[in-house]
Structure formats: structure tokens, C-alpha cells
N, C-alpha and C positions, 0 to 999 in steps of 0.2 A: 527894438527900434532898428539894429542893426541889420536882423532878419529882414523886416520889412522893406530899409534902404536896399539892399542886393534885392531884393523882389521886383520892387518897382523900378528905380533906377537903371540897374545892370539890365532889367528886360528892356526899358525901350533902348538902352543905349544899345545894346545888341543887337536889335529891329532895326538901328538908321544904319548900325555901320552895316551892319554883313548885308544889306540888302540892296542899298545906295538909292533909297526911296526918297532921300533929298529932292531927286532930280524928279519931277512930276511924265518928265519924258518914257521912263522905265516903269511909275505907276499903274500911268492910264492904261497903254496897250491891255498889260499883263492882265491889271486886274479888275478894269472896268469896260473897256470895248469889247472885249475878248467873252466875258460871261454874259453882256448882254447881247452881243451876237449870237453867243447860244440857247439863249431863253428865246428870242424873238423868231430865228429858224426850227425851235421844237416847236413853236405854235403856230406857227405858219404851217408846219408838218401836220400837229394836228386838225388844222381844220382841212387842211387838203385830204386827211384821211378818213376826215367825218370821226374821230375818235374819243377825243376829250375837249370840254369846254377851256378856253383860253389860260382860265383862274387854276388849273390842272397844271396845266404846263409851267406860269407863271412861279406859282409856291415852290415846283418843283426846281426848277433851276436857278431861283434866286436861292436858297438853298444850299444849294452844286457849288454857287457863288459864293457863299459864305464858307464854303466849305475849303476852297483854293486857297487861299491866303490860311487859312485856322494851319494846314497840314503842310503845304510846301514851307512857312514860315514858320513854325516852330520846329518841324524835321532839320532845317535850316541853320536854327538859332541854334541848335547842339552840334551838328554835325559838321557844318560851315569853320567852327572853330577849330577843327581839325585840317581843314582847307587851307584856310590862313594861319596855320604856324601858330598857333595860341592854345590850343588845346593844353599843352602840359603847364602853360603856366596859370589858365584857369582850375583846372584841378591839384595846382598847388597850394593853391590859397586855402583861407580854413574856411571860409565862408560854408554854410549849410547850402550838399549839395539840391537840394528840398528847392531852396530857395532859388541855387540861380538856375536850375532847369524849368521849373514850373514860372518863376516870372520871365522863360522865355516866349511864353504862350498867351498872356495875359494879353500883348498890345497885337498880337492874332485875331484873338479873340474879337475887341475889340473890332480891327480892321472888315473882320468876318462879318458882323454886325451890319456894317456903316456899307458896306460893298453888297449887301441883303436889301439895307433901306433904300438903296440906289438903283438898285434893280425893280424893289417894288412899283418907284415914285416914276420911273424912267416907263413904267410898261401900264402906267396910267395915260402917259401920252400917247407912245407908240402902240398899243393894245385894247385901250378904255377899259382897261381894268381899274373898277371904283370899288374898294372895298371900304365897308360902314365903320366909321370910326369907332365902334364899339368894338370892333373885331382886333384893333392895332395894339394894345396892351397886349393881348393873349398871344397877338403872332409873334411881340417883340421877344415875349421870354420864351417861344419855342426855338426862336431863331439864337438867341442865345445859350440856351440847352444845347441845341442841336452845334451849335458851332464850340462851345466849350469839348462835346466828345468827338469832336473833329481832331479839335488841338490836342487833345488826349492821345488820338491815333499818331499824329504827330510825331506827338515823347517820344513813340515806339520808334518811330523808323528812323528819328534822331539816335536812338541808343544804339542802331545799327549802325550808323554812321560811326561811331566808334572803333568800328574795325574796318568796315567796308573801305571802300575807295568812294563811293559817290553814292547819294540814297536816291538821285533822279531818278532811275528806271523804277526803285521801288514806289515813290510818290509816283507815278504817272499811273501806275497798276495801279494802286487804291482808288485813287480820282476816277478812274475807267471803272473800277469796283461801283464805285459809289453813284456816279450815273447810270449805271446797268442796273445795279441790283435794288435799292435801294426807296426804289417805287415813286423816284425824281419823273421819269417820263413812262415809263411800262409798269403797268399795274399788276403788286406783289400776285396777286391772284392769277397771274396766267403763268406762273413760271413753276416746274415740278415740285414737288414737296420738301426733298434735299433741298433747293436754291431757299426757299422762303424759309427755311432754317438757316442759312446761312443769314440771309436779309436780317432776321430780327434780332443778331448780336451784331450786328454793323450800325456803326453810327446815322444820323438820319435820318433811318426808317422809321421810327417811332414821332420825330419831331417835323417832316413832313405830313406825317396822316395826322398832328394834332394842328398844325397850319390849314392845313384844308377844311379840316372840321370846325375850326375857331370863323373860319371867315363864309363855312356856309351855315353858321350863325350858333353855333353850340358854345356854352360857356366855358369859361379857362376850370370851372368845377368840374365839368364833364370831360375836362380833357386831365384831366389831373394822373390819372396812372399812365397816360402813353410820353405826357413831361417827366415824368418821374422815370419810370424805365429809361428816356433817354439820358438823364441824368448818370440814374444808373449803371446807364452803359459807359458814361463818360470816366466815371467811379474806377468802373475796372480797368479799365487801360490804363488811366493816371495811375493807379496802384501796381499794375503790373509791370509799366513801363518805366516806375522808378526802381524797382526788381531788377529791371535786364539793365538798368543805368548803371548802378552799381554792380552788378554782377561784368558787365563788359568793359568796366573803367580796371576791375581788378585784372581781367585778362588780360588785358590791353597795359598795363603797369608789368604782369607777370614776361608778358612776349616785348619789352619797350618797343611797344606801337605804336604810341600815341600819338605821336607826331610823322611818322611813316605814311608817305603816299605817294 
């Protein structure tokens, strides 16, 4: 129980303070004007370019959307506490670090989800984008796959956070990663052989092309291995990224860094 209390508890408590999402003022821009300004100018791109239908565009950047909140907020949730002077005394406590790192992702997660729905529901007005309610089940657990190995990517650059000074430059790369590469608005197909290897261990790629296929009408059966791989991509980050957690809390203990910035 005790595990579970720091899970849930300690993550969203960690989610209002370090982020000051109290104030709706600092939500909306960031993380709702902001992604659907960029879904609605790729698709206005696309059809000025005769390239891809609307629903292309749409899956792909609410997506993108889901994807901002999963990794600036859990990068955040770790590294932030280095920010504010709390760092040594979170890693003092006995508490399992399993717990408080991972339920820093969870109300991400979530967020990730809800900032996806919003873009969908939003680009049904602005787009007439009508997808068949049979399709909404299949894209919700894509959208949650795919935003779980966001937040995974996350951990990662949260645990760099640990020594660095600031992991902004590096969230901004991934995010720019994940729009480029990632087959959100340029189809993996046109990009060299290296790139589309790099594409399909990046979070995603996999949960994008099961969104587009669920909604031009393939069942969540048929999309079963490209959920699952994205999963599986979520897997290995979360595993590796609690790897480099501990391994950079020990350095960072070994050099008393931890609170240095």
C-alpha cells in the first residue's frame, strides 16, 4: 500500500507543484493552443500541397500532442527537483525509487491522453473530421500506448537531468525528433533506409500507423502487433531509464552533485 501511496500520491503531487498547472493561464497556451495550432497549419499544408487527406494530418499531430505533456512532464517531474533544491532530500527518503519515478509519469500520461481527445474533438469542428464510433476504442488505446512510450522517453532525459544543468535543449531535440521522424506528417516511406531504422525504435511510429489504420476501418485485432511493439518500445525505455536513474543518482551521490546547479 505504501508503494502504491508514493505512486500515485507523490506523482500528481509532483505534477501541480513543479509545473504550476493550478493556474489554467500557463495550461492552455502550452499545451492546448499551441498543439492545435499545429495540427490545423499541417493540414492546411497538406491540402495546399495536394499530399495527404485531412485524417493524415489530424492522427498525426494529435499524437505530437500527446506526446508534449508525456515527455516535457515527466523529464520534468525528475529533473525539476534538482531545480528546486529538493533533489537530496527526495533521494533520501526510503521510499522505492521504482515508485517515485515512474508515478511521475502516470498523471503525463494521462494529460497526454486528454490533450489527444482535444485535438481530435477540436478538428471535428475546425476540419470535419468524423471518425466512426467504432474506430474510438482502438485509437483510445493507441493513443495511450503511444503516450505511455513517450513518457518512458521522458525517464530518460529526466535521469539526465540528474547531472546536467537543464534537460530543455534535450526535450526540444526529441519533440523535433518525433515530428520529423516519426511518420506524424512525412510518410516513413520517403525517408533513406538508416532514417526508417532509426523511425521504428522511436516512440510513435508504431502507434500512429495503428491510429490511421484503426480509423480507416481495420480492427484493434489487426492492429495488434504494431500496439504491442509500441508498447514494447515503451518497455525498453522504462527499463533502461530506470538503469541510468540509478546508475546517475550513484554518480551524482559519488561527485555530491545533487543539488549543484
Amino acid at each position: 500500500m505504501n508503494w502504491l501511496r508514493v505512486f500515485f500520491v507523490g506523482g500528481l503531487t509532483s505534477y501541480r507543484a513543479l509545473f504550476a498547472w493550478l493556474n489554467p493561464w500557463v495550461f492552455g497556451p502550452t499545451l492546448i493552443i499551441y498543439p492545435l495550432a499545429q495540427l490545423v497549419f499541417y493540414a492546411y499544408l497538406g491540402r495546399a500541397a495536394h499530399a495527404e487527406s485531412d485524417t493524415y494530418f489530424v492522427v498525426g499531430d494529435a499524437f505530437i500532442a500527446a506526446a508534449l505533456p508525456a515527455v516535457w512532464g515527466t523529464a520534468q517531474g525528475v529533473a525539476g527537483e534538482r531545480r528546486t533544491q529538493t533533489l537530496g532530500m527526495l533521494l533520501s527518503s526510503p521510499a522505492s525509487r521504482l515508485a517515485l519515478f515512474l508515478g511521475r509519469a502516470l498523471p503525463t500520461i494521462v494529460n497526454g491522453f486528454v490533450i489527444a481527445v482535444f485535438c481530435f474533438a477540436a478538428s471535428t469542428v475546425l476540419l470535419n473530421f468524423h471518425p466512426s464510433a467504432a474506430a474510438l476504442p482502438g485509437l483510445s488505446i493507441a493513443i495511450v500506448a503511444s503516450t505511455f512510450s513517450c513518457a518512458a522517453v521522458g525517464l530518460w532525459i529526466g535521469a539526465f537531468g540528474l547531472r546536467g544543468r537543464s534537460t530543455t535543449a534535450l526535450n526540444n531535440v526529441v519533440l523535433v525528433a518525433f515530428l520529423l521522424l516519426t511518420g506524424a506528417n512525412v510518410p516513413i516511406s520517403r525517408f533513406p533506409g538508416w532514417v526508417q531504422t532509426v523511425s521504428s525504435v522511436l516512440p510513435l511510429t508504431h502507434g500512429i500507423k495503428a491510429g490511421r489504420e484503426i480509423l480507416a476501418g481495420a480492427s484493434v485485432s489487426h492492429t495488434t502487433g504494431l500496439l504491442l511493439t509500441e508498447l514494447a518500445v515503451g518497455i525498453v525505455y522504462t527499463t533502461t531509464a530506470a538503469l541510468a536513474l540509478k546508475l546517475l543518482e550513484a554518480e551524482s551521490r559519488r561527485t555530491a552533485s545533487l543539488e549543484t546547479f
